[in-house]
C-alpha positions in Angstrom: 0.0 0.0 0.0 2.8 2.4 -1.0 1.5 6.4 -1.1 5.0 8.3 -2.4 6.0 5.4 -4.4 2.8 4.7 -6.0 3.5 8.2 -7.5 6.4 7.1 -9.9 4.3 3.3 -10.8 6.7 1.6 -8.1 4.4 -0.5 -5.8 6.1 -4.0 -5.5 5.4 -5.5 -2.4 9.2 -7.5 -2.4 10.6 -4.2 -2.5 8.2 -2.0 0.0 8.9 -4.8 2.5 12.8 -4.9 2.3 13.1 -0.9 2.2 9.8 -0.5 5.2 11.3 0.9 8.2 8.0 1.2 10.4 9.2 -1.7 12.4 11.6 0.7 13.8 9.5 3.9 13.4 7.1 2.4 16.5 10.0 4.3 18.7 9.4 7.8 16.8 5.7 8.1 15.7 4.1 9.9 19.0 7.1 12.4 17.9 6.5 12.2 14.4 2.8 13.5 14.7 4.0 16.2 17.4 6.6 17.4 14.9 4.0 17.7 12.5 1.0 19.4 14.8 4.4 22.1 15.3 4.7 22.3 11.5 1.2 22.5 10.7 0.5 25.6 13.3 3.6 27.2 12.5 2.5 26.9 8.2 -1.1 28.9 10.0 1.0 31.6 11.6 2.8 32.3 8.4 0.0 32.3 6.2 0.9 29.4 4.2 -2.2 27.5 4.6 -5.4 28.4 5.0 -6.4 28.7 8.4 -9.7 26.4 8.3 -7.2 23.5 6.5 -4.7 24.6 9.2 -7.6 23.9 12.2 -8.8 20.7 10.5 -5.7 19.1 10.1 -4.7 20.3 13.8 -8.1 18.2 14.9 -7.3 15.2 13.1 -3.7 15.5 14.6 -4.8 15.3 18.0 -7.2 12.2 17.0 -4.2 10.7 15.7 -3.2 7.2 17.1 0.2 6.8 16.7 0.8 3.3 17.1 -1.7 2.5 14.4 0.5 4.6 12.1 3.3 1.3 12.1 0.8 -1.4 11.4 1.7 -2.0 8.0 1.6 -0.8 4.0 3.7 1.9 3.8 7.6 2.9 3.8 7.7 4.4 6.7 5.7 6.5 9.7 5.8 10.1 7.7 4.2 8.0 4.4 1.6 6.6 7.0 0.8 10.1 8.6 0.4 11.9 6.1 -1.6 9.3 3.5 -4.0 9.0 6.9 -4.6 12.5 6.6 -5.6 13.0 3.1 -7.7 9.7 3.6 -9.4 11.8 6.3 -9.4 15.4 5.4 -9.2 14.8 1.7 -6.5 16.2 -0.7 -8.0 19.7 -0.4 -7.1 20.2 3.0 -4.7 17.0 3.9 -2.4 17.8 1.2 -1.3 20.4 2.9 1.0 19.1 4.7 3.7 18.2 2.2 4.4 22.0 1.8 7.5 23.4 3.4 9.2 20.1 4.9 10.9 17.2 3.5 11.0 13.2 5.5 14.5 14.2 5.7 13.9 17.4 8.5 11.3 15.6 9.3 12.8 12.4 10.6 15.7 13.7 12.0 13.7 16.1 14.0 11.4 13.1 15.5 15.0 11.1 16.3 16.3 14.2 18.4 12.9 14.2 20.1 12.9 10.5 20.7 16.0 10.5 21.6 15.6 13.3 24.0 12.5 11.3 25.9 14.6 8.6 26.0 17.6 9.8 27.7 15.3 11.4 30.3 14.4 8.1 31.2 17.6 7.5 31.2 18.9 9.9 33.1 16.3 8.8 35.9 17.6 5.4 36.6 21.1 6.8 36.4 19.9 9.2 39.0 18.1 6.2 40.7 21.2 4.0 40.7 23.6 6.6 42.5 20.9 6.8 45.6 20.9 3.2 45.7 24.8 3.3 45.4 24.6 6.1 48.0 22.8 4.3 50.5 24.4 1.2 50.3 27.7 2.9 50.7 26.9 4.5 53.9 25.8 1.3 55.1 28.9 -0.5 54.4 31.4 2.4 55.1 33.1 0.6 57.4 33.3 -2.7 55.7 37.2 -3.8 55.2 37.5 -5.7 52.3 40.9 -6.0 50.0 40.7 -3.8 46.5 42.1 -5.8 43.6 44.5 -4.9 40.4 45.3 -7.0 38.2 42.9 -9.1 39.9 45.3 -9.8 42.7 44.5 -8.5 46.1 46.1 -4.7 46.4 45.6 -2.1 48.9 43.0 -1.9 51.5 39.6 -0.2 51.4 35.6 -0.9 52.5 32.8 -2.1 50.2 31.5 1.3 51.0 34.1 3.0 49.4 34.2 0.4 46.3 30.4 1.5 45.4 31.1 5.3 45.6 33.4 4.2 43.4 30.5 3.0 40.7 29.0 6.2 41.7 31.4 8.3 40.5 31.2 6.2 37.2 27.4 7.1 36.6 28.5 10.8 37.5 30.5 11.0 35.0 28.3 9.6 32.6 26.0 11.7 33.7 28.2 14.6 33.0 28.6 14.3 29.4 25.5 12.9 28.8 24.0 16.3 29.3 26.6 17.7 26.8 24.7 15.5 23.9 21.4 16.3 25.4 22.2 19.9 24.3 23.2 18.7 20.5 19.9 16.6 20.6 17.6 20.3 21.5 18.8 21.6 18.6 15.7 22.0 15.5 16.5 20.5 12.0 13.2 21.6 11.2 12.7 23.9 8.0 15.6 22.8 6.6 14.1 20.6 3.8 15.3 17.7 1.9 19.0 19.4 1.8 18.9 23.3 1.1 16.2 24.6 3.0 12.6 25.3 1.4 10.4 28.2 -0.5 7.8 28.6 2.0 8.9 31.4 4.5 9.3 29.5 7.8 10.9 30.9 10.9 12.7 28.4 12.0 13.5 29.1 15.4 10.1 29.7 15.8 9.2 26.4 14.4 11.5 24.9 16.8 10.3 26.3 19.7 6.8 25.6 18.7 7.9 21.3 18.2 9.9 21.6 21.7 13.8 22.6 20.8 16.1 25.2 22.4 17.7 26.1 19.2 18.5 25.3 15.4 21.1 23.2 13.5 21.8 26.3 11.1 23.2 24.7 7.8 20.4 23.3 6.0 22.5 20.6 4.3 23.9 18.7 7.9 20.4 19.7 9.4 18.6 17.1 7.4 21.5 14.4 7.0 23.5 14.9 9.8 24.3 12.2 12.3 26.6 13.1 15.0 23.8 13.6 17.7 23.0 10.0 17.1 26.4 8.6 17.2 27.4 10.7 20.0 24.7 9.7 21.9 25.0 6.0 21.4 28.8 6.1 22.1 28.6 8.4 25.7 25.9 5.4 26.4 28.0 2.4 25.3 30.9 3.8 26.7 29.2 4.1 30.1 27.8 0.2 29.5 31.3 -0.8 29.1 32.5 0.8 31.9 29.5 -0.1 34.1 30.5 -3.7 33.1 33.7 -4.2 34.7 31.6 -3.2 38.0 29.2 -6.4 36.9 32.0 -8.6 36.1 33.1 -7.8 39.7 29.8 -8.9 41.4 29.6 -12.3 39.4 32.7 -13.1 40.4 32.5 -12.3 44.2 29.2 -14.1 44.4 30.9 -17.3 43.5 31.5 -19.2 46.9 35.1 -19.6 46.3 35.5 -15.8 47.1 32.1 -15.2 49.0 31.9 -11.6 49.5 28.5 -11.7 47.5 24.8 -13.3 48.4 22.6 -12.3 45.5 19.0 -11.7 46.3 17.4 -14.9 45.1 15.2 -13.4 42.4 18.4 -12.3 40.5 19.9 -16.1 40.7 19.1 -19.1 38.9 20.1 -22.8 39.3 20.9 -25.5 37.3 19.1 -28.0 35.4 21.3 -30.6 36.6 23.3 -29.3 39.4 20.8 -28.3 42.3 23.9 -26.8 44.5 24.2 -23.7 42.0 22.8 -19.8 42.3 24.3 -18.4 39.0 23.8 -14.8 39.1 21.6 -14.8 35.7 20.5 -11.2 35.8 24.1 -9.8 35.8 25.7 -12.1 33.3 22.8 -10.8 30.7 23.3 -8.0 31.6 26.9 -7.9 30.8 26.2 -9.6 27.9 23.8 -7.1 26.9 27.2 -4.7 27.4 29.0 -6.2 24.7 26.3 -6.3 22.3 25.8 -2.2 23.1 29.6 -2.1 22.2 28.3 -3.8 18.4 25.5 -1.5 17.7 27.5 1.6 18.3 29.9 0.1 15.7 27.0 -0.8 13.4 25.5 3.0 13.9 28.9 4.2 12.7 29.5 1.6 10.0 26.4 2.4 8.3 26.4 6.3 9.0 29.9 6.8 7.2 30.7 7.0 4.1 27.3 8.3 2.2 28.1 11.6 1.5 26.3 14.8 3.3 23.0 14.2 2.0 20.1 12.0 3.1 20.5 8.3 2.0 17.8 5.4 3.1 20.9 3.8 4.9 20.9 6.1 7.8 17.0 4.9 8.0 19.1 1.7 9.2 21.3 3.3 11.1 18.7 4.6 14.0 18.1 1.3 15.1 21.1 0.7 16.8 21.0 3.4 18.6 17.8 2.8 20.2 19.1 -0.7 21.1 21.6 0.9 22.9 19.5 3.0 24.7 17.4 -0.3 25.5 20.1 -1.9 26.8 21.8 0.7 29.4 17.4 1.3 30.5 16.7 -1.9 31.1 20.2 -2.5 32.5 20.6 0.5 35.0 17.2 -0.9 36.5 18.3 -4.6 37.1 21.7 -3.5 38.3 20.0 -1.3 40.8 17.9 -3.6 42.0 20.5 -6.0 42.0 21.7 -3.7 44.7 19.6 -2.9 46.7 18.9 -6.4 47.8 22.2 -8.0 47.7 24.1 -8.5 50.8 27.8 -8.5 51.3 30.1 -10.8 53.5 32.2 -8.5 55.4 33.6 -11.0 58.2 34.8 -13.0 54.9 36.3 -10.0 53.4 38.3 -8.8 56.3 39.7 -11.8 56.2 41.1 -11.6 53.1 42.1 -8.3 53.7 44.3 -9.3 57.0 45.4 -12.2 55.3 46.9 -10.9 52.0 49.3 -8.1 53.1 47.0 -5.5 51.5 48.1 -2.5 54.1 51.8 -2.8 52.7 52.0 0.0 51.2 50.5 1.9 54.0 53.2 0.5 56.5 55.8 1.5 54.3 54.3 4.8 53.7 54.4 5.5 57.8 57.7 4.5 57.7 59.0 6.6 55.4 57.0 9.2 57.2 59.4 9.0 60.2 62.3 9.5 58.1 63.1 6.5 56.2 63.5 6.9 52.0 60.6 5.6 50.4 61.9 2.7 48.6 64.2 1.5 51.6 61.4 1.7 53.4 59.3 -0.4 50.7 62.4 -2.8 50.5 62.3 -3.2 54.0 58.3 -4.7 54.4 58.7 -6.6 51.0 61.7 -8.8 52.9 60.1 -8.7 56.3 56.7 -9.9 53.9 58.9 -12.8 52.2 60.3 -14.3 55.4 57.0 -13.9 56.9 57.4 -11.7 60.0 56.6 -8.6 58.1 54.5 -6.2 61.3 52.4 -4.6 59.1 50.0 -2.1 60.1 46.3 -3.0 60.7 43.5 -2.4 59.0 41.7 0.3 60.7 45.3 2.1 61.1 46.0 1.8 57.2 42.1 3.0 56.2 42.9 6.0 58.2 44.1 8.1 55.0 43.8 11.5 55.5 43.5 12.3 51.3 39.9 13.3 50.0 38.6 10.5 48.2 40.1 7.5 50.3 39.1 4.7 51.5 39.1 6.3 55.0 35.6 5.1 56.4 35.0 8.6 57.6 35.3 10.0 54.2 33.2 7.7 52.9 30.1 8.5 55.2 30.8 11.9 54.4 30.7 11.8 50.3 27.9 8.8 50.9 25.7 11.1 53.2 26.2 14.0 51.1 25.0 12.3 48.1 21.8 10.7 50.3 20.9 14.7 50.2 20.1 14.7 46.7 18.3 11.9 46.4 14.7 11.7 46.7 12.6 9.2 48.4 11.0 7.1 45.4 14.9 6.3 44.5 15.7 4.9 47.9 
């Protein structure tokens, strides 16, 4: 049921399917029809349609159901909008709509507004994740537990301080995510298939009126540039990446050979055959789910390169991938804080290993060399009295007393934990 194509005798049904790409558009069409209700009032104001068409169009706009838009028949969402329209209104007054705008500002207006809702969701479980992070630090402030490099036990610290650690990892991602929220507020709208149109639109006008903060000036990278997308999906698969190594981390120390983890049951599994197993499920898919971020952002920039300035139908297959990106840190960032908030951590068993693996070394030497020894005689010193085993190495609570912002020092931690707590408001504790 082709509308534009059916214009130049092309209606094959072989090729409608293969190029269709309303299977995707279900994650833009409530935008779509808001971008158009913006172009359609803003076409009023200017005097380019009549304003009776202008009203009825408006109407049927707000009777609109998006979602039946993607059911089927056409190329794509815009096709579907505007063909449901003219079926409506009829061509006198639905045909309107084609004047002044191209699919191409069009789409890439709906992307940045999708885009946009998407990232303040988002942004809320990011926010939702650092309370739980916040919370659970202050409650374990004073938790000893050994850090690890090269996954070898190093210097000392609490499981407190570990998960302000996370925190500052969604804080940062945090941080430049808002930087390509601001790329995403900006309006491609009025600037046609490529070199803007006839029809005298104001186009920050028009922008304001679909929900921007501003315009991508050049007509041209308005319409077929990309680099909000790709940004986007690389700040967010970045973060997933890094996130990862803090997931890879849990799985392992829920395993009983290093016992510092009990996962909430609902996030474990068993066996089919071996009854004696809780496999933390939740957390390997989601790590999993990571990695296969990390291969849509490369398929986003695969396809998006190399096709000149202009539009070209493979950036219509390039969106995908970034909303399975998005997909995957949302649904993630919810399980992992969860995960969280219910797990419980084994600090007698920790300690332990902490006392046992000579993991305030460095602090010992460091108070040596404090009293006047050289650094590395003093190191040389605990690393033989270490070997021959009679190395008198401070304890725990002696080395965690740091007195650098930042450290591990339980005391710091409460205080950068309960500061946080501040911020946080009660439906993400």
């Amino acid at each position: 049921m082709g509308f534009y194509r059916s214009w130049i005798g092309g209606g094959g049904e072989l090729v409608r399917r293969y190029t269709s790409s309303l299977q995707d558009d279900v994650e833009i069409a409530e935008e779509v029809v808001k971008v158009m209700e913006a172009h359609v009032k803003h076409l009023a104001e200017v005097g380019a349609v009549p304003r009776e068409a202008a009203e009825a169009i408006l109407k049927a706009l707000r009777e609109v159901d998006p979602a039946e838009l993607v059911k089927g028949g056409f190329e794509d969402v815009h096709e579907a909008l505007e063909k449901w329209l003219i079926d409506r209104l009829g061509e006198e007054v639905g045909g309107w709509v084609g004047l002044g705008r191209s699919r191409n500002d069009h789409v890439a207006a709906a992307i940045r507004l999708a885009a946009l809702r998407r990232v303040g969701t988002l942004r809320r479980a990011a926010e939702r994740l650092r309370c739980v992070l916040a919370k659970r630090a202050l409650e374990y402030a004073d938790c000893v537990m050994p850090s690890f490099t090269h996954f070898q036990p190093a210097q000392v610290i609490t499981f407190g301080h570990y998960l302000l650690a996370v925190d500052e990892a969604v804080a940062e991602f945090l941080h430049v995510l808002k930087a390509v929220e601001d790329l995403l507020k900006r309006s491609p709208l009025g600037a046609g298939p490529a070199g803007g149109v006839q029809t005298p639109i104001d186009r920050r006008r028009l922008a304001k009126l679909a929900g921007f903060e501003d315009v991508v000036e050049n007509a041209l990278y308005a319409s077929g540039g990309r680099l909000f997308a790709l940004a986007l999906a690389s700040v967010v698969a970045s973060f997933l990446a890094e996130l990862s190594r803090a997931v890879d981390d849990f799985i392992r120390w829920n395993s009983p050979l290093v016992g510092y983890v009990e996962a909430p049951d609902d996030h474990v599994s068993t066996s089919s055959i071996m009854p004696h197993k809780r496999n933390l499920v939740t957390l390997e898919v989601f790590r999993a789910r990571a990695s296969e971020a990390l291969g849509h952002l490369v398929a986003l920039h695969a396809v998006a390169a190399k096709i000149g300035m202009g539009y070209s139908l493979d950036l219509q297959e390039a969106t995908r991938h970034l909303w399975a990106v998005l997909r995957i840190a949302e649904e993630g960032l919810e399980v992992f804080a969860d995960f969280l908030e219910k797990m419980k951590f084994n600090c007698v068993k920790s300690r332990q290993d902490a006392e046992r693996y000579y993991t305030t070394s460095s602090d010992t030497a460091e108070a040596i060399a404090l009293r006047g020894t050289p650094f590395r005689t003093a190191y040389f010193q605990v690393a033989e009295q270490i070997k021959r085993g009679a190395a008198q190495l401070l304890n725990v609570e002696q080395a965690l007393r740091r007195p650098t912002a930042g450290s591990a020092n339980p005391e710091e931690v409460k205080k950068t934990a309960s500061a946080r707590l501040a911020f946080c408001r009660p439906s993400n504790l």
